[in-house]
N, C-alpha and C positions, 0 to 999 in steps of 0.2 A: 571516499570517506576520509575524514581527518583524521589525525593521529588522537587528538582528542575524543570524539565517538570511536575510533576504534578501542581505546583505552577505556572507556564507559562498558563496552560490547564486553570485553574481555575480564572484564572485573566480575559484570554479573555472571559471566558463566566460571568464573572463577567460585564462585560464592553458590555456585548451584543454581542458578536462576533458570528456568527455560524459558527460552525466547521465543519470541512468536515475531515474526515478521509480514507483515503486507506493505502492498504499495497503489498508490494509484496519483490521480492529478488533482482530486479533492479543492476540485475549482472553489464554488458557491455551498461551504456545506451545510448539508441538510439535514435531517431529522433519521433519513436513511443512511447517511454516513456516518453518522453517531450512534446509532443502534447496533451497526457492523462495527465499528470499532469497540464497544463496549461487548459486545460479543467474542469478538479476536481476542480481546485482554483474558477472558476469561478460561482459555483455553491454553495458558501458561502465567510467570510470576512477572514476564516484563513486553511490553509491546512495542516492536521498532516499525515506523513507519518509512515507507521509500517514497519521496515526493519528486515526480516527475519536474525537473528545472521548465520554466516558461518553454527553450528552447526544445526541448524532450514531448514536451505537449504538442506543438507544433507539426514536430517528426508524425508523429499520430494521426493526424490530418483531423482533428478535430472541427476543423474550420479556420477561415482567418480572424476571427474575433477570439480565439482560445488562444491563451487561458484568460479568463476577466481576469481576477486577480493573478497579481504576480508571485512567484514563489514566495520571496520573502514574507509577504502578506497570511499566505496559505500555509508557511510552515509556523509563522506566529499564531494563528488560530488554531493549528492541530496539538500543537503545546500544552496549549491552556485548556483544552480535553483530560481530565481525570485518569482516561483510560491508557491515552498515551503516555509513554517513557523518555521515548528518544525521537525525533525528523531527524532524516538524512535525505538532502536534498540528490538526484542524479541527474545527470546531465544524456545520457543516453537513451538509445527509443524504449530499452527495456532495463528491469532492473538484475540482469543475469550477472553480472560482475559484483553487483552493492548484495545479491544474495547469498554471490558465494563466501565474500571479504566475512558479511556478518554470522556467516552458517548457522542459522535460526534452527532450532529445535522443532518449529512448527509456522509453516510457510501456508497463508490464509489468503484467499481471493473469496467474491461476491458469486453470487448463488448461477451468474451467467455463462462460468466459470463450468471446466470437467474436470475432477482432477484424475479419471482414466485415460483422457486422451492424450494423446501420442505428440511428438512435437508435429509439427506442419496440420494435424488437424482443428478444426472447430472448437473453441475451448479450452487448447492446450495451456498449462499453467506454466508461463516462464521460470525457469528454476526448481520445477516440480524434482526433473531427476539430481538434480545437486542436492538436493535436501534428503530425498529417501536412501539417495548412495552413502551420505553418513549415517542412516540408520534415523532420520527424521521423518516424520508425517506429513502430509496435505493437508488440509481443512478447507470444507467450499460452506461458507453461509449464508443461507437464504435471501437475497433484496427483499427490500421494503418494496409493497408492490405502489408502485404511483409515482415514486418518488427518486428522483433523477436529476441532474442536474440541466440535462440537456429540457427535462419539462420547463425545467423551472426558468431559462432561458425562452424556450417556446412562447409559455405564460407571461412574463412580462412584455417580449413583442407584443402581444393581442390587446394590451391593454393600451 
């Protein structure tokens, strides 16, 4: 994180603001990323996104064709989202360091997502116990059913 977003981060909670944090790699977005994010927002005053760096995707084993777009591409289109505040791009496989730096008030993952599980289990939410250990919450919301980016990759091959 820059000294700059950090100074952004630290203003709002100066001010009162509660933060809401998520992350993901928000390759191709859809119609079900923008439903979740507009949800997220709703669930505090400011919303930080964690966007996985091209090389962070990879680690992922998403495949060799991820990410289509490149970060810079995908943090300018999360931007210009209403519901987003701030991108913070990371460079690592997860975003356990960029959660702890921002200590979000309220740490939000997609409905595939447990936010009871444990770490090393099924589902586990990276950064779940750094958030609740300051006295912060989880949030898990619903997916869009249909609607993925890996379809939407699928669907264009077939055509």
């Amino acid at each position: 994180m820059t000294t700059q977003e950090q100074a952004l981060i630290d203003a709002w909670r100066a001010s009162g603001e509660t933060i809401v944090f998520t992350n993901g790699v928000f390759d191709i977005l859809h119609a079900g990323h923008v439903t979740y994010l507009q949800a997220a927002k709703t669930l505090g005053g400011k919303l930080v996104v964690g966007l996985n760096s091209d090389a962070s995707v990879r680690m992922l084993g998403k495949g060799p064709e991820r990410p289509i777009n490149e970060a810079a591409d995908r943090k300018t289109v999360l931007e210009a989202l209403q519901a987003v505040d701030a991108v913070i791009v990371f460079e690592t496989e997860t975003p356990a360091d960029l959660i702890a730096a921002v200590q979000p008030h309220v740490l939000v993952k997609g409905g595939d997502y447990d936010p009871e599980a444990s770490k090393g289990e099924s589902g586990f939410i990276v950064g779940s116990e750094t958030v609740r250990e300051r006295g912060g919450r989880v949030e898990v919301i619903p997916l869009v059913p249909g609607r993925s980016t890996t379809n939407i990759i699928k669907k264009s091959r077939s055509n």
